[in-house]
MARKESE-495500 format. One record per residue (C-alpha): x, y, z; residue in three letters. Coordinates in pm, whole numbers, plus 50000, padded with zeros to 5 digits. Layout:
N
> X_Y_Z_Ala .
...
***
This chain:
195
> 71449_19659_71595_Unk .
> 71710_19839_71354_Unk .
> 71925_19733_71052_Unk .
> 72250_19796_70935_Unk .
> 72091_19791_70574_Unk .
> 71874_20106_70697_Unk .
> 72133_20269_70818_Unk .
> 71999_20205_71245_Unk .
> 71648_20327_71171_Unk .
> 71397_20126_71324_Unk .
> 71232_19926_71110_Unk .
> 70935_19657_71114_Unk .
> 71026_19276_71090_Unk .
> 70845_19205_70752_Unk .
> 71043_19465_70622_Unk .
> 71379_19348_70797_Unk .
> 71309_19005_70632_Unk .
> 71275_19143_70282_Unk .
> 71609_19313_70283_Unk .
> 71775_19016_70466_Unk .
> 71601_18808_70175_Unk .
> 71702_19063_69933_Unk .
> 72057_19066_70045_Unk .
> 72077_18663_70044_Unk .
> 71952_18655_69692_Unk .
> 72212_18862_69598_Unk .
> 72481_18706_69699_Unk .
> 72386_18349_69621_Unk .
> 72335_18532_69256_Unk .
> 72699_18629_69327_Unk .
> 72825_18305_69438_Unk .
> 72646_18131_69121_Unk .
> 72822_18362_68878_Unk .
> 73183_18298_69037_Unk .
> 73166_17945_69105_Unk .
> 72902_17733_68810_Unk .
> 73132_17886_68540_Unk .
> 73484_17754_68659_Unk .
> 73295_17420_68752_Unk .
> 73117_17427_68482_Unk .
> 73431_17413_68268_Unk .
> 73594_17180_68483_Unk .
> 73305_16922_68438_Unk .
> 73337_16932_68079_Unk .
> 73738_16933_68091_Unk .
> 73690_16594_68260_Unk .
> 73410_16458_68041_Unk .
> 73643_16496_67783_Unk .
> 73922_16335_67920_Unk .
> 73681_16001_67984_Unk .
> 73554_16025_67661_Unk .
> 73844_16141_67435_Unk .
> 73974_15804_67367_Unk .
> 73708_15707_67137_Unk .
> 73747_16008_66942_Unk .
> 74131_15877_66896_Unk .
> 74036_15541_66829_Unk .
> 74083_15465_66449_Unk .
> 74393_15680_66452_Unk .
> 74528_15477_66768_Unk .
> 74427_15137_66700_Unk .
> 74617_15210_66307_Unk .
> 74935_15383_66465_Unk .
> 75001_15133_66805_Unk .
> 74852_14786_66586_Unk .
> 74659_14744_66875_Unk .
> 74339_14520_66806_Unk .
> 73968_14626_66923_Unk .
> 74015_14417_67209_Unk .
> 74254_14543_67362_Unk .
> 74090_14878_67305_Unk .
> 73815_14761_67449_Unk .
> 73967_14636_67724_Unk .
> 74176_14969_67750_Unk .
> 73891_15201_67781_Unk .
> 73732_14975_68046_Unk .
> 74020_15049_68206_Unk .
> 73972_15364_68335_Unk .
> 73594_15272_68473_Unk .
> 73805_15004_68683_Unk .
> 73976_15247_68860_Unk .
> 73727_15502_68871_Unk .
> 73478_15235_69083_Unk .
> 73783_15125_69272_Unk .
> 73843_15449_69387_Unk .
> 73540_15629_69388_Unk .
> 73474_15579_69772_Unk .
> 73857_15603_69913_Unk .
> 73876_15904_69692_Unk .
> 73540_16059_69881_Unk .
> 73732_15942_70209_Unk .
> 74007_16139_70133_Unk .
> 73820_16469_70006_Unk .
> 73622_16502_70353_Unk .
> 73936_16443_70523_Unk .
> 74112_16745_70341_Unk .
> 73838_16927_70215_Unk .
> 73650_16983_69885_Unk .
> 73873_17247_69755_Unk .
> 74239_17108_69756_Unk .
> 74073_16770_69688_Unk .
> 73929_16894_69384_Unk .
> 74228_17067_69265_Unk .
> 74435_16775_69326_Unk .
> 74195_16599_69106_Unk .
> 74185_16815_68834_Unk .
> 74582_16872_68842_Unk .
> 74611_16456_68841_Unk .
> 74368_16357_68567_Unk .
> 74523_16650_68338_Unk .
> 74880_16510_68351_Unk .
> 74793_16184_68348_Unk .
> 74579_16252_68021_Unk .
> 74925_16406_67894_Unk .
> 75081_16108_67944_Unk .
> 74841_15927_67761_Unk .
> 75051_16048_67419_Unk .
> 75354_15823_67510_Unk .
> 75129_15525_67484_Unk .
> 75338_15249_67311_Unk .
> 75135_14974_67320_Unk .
> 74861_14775_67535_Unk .
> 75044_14775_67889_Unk .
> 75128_15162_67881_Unk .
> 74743_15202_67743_Unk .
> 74613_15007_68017_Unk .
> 74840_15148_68320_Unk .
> 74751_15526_68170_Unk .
> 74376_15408_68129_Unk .
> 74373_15295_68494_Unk .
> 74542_15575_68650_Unk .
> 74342_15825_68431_Unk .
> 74005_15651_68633_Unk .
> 74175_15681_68956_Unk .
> 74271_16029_68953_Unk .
> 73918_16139_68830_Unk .
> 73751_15903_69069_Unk .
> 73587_16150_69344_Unk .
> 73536_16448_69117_Unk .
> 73146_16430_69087_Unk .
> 73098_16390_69420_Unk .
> 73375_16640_69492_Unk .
> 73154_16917_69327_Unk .
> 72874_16799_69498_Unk .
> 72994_16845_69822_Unk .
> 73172_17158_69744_Unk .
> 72813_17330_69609_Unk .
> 72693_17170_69954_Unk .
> 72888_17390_70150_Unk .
> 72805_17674_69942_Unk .
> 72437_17664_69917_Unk .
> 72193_17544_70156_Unk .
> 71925_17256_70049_Unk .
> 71658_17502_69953_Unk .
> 71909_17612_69670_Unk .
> 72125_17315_69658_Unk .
> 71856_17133_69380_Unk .
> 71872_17422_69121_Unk .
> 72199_17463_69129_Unk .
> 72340_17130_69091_Unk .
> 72085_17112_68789_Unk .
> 72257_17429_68645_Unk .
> 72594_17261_68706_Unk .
> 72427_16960_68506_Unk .
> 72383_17153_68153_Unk .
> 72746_17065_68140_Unk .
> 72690_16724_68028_Unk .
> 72427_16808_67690_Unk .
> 72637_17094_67640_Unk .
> 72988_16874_67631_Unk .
> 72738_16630_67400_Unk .
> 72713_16931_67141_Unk .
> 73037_17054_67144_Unk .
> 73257_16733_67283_Unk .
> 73284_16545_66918_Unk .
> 73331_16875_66685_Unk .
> 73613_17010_66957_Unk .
> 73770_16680_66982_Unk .
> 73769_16615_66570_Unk .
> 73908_16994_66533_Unk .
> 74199_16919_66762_Unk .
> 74269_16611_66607_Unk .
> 74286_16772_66206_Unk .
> 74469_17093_66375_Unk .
> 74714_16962_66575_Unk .
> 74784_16641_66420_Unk .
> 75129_16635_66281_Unk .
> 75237_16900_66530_Unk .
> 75630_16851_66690_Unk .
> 75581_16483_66485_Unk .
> 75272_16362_66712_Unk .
> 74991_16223_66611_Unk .
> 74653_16365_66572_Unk .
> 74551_16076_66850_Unk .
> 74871_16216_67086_Unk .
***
């Protein structure tokens, strides 16, 4: 038997396997490092999207005289049209693939949460609510699928639970980030700290 990696010397199976195993390690080390990072960020991008809104509450609820009810009722919203769309959304992601569908995802949710700063009142704050849960609706599962094709089951455990640290690590920096932005930018082109 020879290998490539020996350069065609013959060499014995055991050690065959060890390079082969050698040379998968490396570049499942190689796809971790170029792929977790980016999705990593992404993850916590849309965390903060879902959760941003209560950060912007008081400020909100003060500028649009919009009562806790209908805030309530706004930020239900988006988990309406995230269940709604959850499965059609997974549909539509094996029918075009993982990557575009993911991309179209994150392109959707990000101007939609853009949009969210014309919010006049509790119709516009409902629609944007709504449409913000629909165009995020899929992106778990997205990832999932997309580290599926990546790495086989063996692997497939660990690094879903490295893609997973996103979620403390949004906890720890999610509120200070989102209170910064709001004291920095508030007042900026006449907006809001909220917008």
């Amino acid at each position: 038997m020879s290998s490539s990696l020996t350069g065609g010397a013959p060499v014995r199976a055991g050690v065959s396997a060890t390079a082969d195993a050698g040379a998968r390690d490396a570049l499942y080390r190689k796809l971790t490092l170029h792929l977790i990072p980016f999705l990593f960020l992404a993850f916590i991008v849309a965390y903060i999207d879902r959760v941003n809104i209560s950060f912007a509450k008081l400020q909100m609820l003060s500028d649009l005289s919009l009562s806790e009810t209908v805030y309530g009722a706004g930020a239900g919203m988006f988990f309406l049209g995230y269940f709604i769309f959850e499965v059609p959304s997974n549909l539509i992601l094996h029918r075009v693939g993982a990557r575009m569908w993911i991309a179209r995802i994150m392109v959707t949710w990000s101007i939609i949460s853009c949009l969210t700063m014309f919010t006049q009142g509790a119709t516009s704050f409902y629609v944007l609510r709504f449409l913000l849960g629909v165009a995020e609706a899929g992106f778990f599962p997205g990832i999932v699928l997309y580290l599926a094709t990546w790495f086989p089951s063996s692997r497939r455990s660990q690094i879903i639970a490295l893609f997973m640290v996103a979620i403390p690590v949004f906890g720890a920096i999610g509120g200070p980030l989102s209170g910064w932005i709001m004291q920095s930018f508030g007042g900026v082109h006449d907006l809001a700290g909220w917008q």
